[in-house]
C-alpha positions as a printed Julia matrix, in Angstrom:
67×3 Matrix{Float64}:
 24.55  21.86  -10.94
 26.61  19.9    -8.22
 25.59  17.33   -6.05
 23.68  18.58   -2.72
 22.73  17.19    0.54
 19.09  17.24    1.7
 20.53  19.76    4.27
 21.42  22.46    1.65
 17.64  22.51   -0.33
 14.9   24.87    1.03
 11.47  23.73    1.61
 10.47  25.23   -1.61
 12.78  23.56   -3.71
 11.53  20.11   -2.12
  7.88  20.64   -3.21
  9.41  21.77   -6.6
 11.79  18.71   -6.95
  8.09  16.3    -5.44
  6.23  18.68   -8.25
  8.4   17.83  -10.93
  8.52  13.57  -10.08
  5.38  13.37   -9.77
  4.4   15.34  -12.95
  6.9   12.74  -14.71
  5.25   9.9   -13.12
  1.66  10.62  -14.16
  2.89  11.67  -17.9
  4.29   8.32  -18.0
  1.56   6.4   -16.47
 -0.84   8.32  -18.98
  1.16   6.88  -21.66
  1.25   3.02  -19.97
  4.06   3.28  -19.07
  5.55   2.3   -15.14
  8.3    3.54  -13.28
 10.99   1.14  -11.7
 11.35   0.71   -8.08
 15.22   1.7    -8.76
 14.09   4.64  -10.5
 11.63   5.39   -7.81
 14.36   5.05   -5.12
 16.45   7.39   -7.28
 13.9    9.81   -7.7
 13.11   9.79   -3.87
 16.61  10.45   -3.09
 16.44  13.62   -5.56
 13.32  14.92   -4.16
 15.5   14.76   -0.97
 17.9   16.77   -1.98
 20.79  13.93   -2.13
 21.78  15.01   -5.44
 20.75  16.85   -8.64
 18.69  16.49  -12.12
 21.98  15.5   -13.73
 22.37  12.95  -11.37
 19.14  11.33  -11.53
 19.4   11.51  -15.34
 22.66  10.04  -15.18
 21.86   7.1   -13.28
 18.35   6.76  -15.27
 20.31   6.37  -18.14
 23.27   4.41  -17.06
 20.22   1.57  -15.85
 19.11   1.16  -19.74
 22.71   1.7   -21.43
 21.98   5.02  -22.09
 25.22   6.24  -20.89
């Protein structure tokens, strides 16, 4: 999956993408857990459409040395 711009995501794959963070969120809250406000601001800009999952996981991981 390539990088998009909010302009090229339909309405319905916004409320998926907002589905899918929030879902993460609360999992992670259930297990104590909190989100940065990096990752927050990353996961806004997916929900947005300005990139992809890969990106987002890319980037996630690249903040904790993952990469």
């Amino acid at each position: 999956m390539g990088v998009k711009t909010a302009s090229t995501i339909s309405a319905a794959e916004r409320e998926l993408r907002e589905r899918v963070v929030a879902d993460a969120a609360h999992s992670s809250e259930m297990e104590g857990l909190t989100s940065s406000s990096e990752y927050r601001a990353d996961a806004a800009a997916f929900v947005e459409g300005e990139f992809d999952a890969d990106e987002l996981v890319r980037r996630t991981r690249a903040r904790y040395g993952l990469a």
